[in-house]
C-alpha positions as CSV (number, residue, x, y, z in Angstrom):
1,X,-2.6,18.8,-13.6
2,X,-4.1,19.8,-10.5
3,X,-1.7,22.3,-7.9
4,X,-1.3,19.5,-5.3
5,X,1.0,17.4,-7.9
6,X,2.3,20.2,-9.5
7,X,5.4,20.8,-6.5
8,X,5.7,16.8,-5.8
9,X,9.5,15.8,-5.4
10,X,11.1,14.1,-8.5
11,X,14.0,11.7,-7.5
12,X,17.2,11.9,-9.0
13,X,18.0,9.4,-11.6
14,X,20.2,7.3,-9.4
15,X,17.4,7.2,-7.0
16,X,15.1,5.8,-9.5
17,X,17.8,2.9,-10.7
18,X,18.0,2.5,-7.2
19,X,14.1,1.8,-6.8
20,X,13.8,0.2,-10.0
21,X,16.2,-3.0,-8.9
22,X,14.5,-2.8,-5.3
23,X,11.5,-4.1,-7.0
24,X,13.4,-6.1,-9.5
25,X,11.6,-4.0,-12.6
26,X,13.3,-2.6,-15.7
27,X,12.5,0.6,-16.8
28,X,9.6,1.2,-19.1
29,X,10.5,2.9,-22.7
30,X,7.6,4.8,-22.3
31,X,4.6,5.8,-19.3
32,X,2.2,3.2,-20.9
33,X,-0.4,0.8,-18.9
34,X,1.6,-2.2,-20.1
35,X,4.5,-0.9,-17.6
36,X,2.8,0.7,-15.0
37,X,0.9,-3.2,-14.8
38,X,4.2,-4.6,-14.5
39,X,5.3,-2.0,-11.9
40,X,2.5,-2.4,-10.1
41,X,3.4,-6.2,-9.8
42,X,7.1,-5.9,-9.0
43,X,6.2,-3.7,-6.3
44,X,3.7,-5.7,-4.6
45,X,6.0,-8.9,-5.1
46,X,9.1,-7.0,-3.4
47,X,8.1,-4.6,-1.1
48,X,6.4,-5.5,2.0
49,X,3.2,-4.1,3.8
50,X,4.4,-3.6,7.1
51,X,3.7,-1.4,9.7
52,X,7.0,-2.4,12.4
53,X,8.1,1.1,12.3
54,X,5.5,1.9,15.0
55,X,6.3,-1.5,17.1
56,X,10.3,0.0,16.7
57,X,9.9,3.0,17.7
58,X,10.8,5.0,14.8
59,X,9.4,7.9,13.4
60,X,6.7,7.5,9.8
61,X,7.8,10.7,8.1
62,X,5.5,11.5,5.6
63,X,7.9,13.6,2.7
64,X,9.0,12.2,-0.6
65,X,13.0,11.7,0.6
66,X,12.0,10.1,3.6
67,X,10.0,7.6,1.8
68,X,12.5,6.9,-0.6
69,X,14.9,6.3,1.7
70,X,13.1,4.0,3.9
71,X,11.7,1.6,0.9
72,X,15.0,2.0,-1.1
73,X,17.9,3.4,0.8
74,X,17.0,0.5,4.0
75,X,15.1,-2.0,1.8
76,X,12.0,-1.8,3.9
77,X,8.4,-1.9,3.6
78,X,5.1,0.4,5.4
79,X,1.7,0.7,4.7
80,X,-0.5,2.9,2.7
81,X,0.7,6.4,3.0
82,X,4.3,5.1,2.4
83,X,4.2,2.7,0.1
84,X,1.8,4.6,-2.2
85,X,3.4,7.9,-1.5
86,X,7.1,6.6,-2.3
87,X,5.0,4.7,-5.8
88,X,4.0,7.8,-6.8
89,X,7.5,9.3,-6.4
90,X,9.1,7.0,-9.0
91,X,6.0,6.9,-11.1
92,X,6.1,10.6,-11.6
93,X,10.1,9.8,-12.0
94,X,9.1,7.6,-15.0
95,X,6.9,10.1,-17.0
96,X,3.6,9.1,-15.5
97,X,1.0,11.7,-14.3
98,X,0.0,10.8,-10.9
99,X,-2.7,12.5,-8.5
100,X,-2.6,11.1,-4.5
101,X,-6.6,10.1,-4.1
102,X,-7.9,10.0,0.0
103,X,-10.2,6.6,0.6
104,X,-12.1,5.7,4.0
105,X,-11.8,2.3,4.3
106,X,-15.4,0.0,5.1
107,X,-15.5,-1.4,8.5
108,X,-18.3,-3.7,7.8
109,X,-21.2,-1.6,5.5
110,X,-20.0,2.0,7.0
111,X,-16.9,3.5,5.3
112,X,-13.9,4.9,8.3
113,X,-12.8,8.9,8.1
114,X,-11.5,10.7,5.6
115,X,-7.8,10.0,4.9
116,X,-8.1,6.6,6.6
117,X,-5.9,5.4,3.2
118,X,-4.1,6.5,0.0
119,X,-4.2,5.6,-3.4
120,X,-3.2,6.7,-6.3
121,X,-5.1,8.3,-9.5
122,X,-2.7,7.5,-12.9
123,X,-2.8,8.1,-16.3
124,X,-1.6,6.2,-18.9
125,X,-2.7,5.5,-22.5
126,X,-5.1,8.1,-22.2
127,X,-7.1,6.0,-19.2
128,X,-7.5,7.1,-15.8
129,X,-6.3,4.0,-13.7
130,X,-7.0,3.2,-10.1
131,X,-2.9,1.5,-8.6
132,X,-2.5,0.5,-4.7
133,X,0.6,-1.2,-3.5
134,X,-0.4,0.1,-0.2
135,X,-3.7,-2.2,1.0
136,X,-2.3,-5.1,1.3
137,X,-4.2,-7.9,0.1
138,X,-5.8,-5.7,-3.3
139,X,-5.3,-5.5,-6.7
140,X,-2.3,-7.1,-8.4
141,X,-3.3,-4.8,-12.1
142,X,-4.8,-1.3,-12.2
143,X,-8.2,-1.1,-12.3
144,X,-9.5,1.4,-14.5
145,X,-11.2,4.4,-12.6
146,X,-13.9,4.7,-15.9
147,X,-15.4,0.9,-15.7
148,X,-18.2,0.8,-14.1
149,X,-18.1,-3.3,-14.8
150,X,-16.5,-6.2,-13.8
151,X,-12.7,-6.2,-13.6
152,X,-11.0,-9.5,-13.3
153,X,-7.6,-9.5,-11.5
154,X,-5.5,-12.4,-10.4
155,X,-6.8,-11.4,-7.2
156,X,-10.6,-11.5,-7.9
157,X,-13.3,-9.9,-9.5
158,X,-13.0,-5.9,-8.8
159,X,-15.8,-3.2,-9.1
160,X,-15.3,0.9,-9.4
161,X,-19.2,2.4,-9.1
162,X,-20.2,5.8,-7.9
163,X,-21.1,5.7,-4.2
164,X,-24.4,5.7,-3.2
165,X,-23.3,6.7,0.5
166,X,-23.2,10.3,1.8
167,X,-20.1,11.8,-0.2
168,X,-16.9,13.0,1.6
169,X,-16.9,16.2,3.0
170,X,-16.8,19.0,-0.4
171,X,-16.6,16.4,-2.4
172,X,-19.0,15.1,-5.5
173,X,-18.3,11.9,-7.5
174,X,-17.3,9.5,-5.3
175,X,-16.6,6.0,-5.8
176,X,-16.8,2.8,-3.5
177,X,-14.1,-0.2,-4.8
178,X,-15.0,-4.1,-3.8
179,X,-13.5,-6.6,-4.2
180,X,-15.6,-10.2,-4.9
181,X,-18.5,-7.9,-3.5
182,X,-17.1,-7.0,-0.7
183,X,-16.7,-3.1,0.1
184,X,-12.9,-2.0,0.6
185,X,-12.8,1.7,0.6
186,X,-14.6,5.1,-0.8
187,X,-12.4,6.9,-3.0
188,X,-12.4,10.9,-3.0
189,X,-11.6,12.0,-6.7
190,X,-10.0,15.4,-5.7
191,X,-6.6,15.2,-5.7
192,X,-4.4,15.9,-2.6
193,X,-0.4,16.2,-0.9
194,X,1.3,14.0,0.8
195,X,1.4,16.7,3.8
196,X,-2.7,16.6,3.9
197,X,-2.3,12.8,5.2
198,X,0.0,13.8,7.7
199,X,-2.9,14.3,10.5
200,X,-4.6,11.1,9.8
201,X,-1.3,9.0,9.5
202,X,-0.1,10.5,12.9
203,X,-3.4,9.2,14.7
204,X,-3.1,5.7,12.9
205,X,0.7,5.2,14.7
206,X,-0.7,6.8,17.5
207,X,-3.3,6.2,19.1
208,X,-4.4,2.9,20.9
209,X,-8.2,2.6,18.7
210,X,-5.6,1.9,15.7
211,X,-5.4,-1.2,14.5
212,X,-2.1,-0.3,13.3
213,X,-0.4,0.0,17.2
214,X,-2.8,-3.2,18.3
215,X,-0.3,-6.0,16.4
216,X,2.5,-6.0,14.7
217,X,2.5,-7.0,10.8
218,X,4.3,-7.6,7.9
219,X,2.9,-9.3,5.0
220,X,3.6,-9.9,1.0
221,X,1.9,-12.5,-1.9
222,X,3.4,-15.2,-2.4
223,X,4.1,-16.4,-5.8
224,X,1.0,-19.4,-5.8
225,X,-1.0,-16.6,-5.5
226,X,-1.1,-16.9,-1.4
227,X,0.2,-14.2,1.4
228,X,2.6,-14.9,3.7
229,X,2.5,-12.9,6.6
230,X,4.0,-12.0,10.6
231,X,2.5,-10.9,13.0
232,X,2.2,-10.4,16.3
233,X,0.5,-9.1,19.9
234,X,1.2,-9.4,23.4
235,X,-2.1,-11.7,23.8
236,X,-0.4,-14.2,21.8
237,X,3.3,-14.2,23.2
238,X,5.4,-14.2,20.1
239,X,5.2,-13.6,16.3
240,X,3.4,-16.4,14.3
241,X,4.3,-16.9,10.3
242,X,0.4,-17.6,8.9
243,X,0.6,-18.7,5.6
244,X,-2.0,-18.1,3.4
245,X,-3.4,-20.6,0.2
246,X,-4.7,-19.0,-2.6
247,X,-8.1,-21.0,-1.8
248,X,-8.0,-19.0,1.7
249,X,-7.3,-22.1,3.9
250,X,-4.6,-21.1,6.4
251,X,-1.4,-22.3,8.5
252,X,-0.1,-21.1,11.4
253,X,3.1,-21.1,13.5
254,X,4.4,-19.7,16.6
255,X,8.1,-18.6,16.5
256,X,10.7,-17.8,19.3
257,X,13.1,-14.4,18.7
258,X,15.7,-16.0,16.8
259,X,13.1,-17.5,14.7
260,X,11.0,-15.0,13.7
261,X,14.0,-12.5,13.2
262,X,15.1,-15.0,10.4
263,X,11.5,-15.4,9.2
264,X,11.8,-11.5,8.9
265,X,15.0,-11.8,6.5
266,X,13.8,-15.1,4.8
267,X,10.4,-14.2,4.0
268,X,10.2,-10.4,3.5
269,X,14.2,-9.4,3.1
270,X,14.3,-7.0,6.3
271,X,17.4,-7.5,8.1
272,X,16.0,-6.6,11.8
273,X,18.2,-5.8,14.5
274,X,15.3,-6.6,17.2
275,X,12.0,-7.7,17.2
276,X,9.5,-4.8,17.2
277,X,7.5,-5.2,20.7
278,X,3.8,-5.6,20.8
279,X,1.5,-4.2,22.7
């Protein structure tokens, strides 16, 4: 195992109980793929991908309590850096080897900066697999980091292939993920800490080029195979519920304050004490 994993945080066996019936998952008897699918799943089913910490005001801490204690300890959601980061935290719990992978994630045909996501790099039954519960709309199964074919998901057809792009800075081997063709981020093999995604996180809460502090969001699958999702700006005046078909045709909905603080609890389980402002 490479040093960066070596010092990661393991939580305490209450913690993991804890996190296990957050997602509504038993405990695997062993680290095999079988689980870590069914993980995978459970997560993505329970645990939002939100980003109203930075319409709140509160601070995205990036260490392994801090995580834990946001997804389990308040029942709330985040995006990548959280949701993966606090994943690998109870995966390593569980007995699974886990590295934290950087992506930069395509903007059209061009790939965004380094640490622009995170995803994580797991092995079980001797395969290295490919999990995200931090992209939103992704995966619902690993992917296996070794197939360079097609890999059908529940939520299309999935490619790994080595980049043909220029490769990330030091690094050789990388590899470009799509999804139904389309591009949706550059993996960097090496493995890194939490604490070398700080930087990049900080800038996505940040700054105003963002897209993270441009709307609010907060989204999940639904079980037809669908998304349901809130959001909101200050160009639209309130928070609309879009729902999502699984044949991509959409509804939408514009909802006062007391509305979309019980869309909030109904749709996603976040009991909100305000709505997080816009810009």
């Amino acid at each position: 195992m490479d040093e960066p994993t070596q010092n990661a945080e393991i939580p305490t066996d209450e913690r993991v109980a804890a996190y296990l019936a957050r997602i509504g998952a038993e405990r695997p008897v062993r680290a095999g793929a079988a689980g870590l699918a069914r993980l995978q799943e459970a997560h993505l089913d329970a645990v939002p991908f939100e980003n109203l910490s930075i319409h709140l005001g509160e601070p995205v801490v990036l260490e392994p309590e801090a995580l834990l204690e946001k997804v389990v300890g308040r029942r709330r959601g985040g995006f990548c850096y959280e949701l993966n980061g606090a994943f690998a935290a109870l995966l390593r719990a569980l007995g699974y080897r886990v590295e934290l992978l950087a992506a930069r994630v395509f903007d059209g045909a061009e790939p965004g900066p380094p640490f622009d996501h995170l995803a994580l790099r797991v092995e079980a039954d001797g395969v290295a697999w490919l999990v995200d519960v931090g992209f939103g709309r992704f995966a619902r199964r690993p992917l296996r980091l070794d197939e360079r074919g097609r890999q059908q998901d529940p939520a299309g057809v999935f490619t790994v292939a080595p980049s043909t792009g220029a490769p990330s800075v030091g690094a050789t081997g990388d590899l470009d993920v799509a999804l139904d063709g389309a591009p949706q981020y550059r993996l960097d093999p090496r493995p890194y800490r939490l604490a070398d995604f700080a930087p990049t996180c900080w800038w996505q809460t940040t700054s105003p080029d963002s897209h993270f502090t441009r709307a609010t969001t907060c989204s999940r699958p639904t079980p037809d195979g669908g998304r349901i999702t809130l959001t909101s700006t200050r160009a639209t005046g309130g928070t609309r519920l879009l729902r999502t078909a699984p044949d991509g045709t959409r509804t939408e909905e514009l909802l006062d304050a007391d509305a979309a603080l019980g869309a909030y609890r109904a749709h996603f389980g976040l009991a909100l004490d305000r709505l997080p402002t816009a810009p």
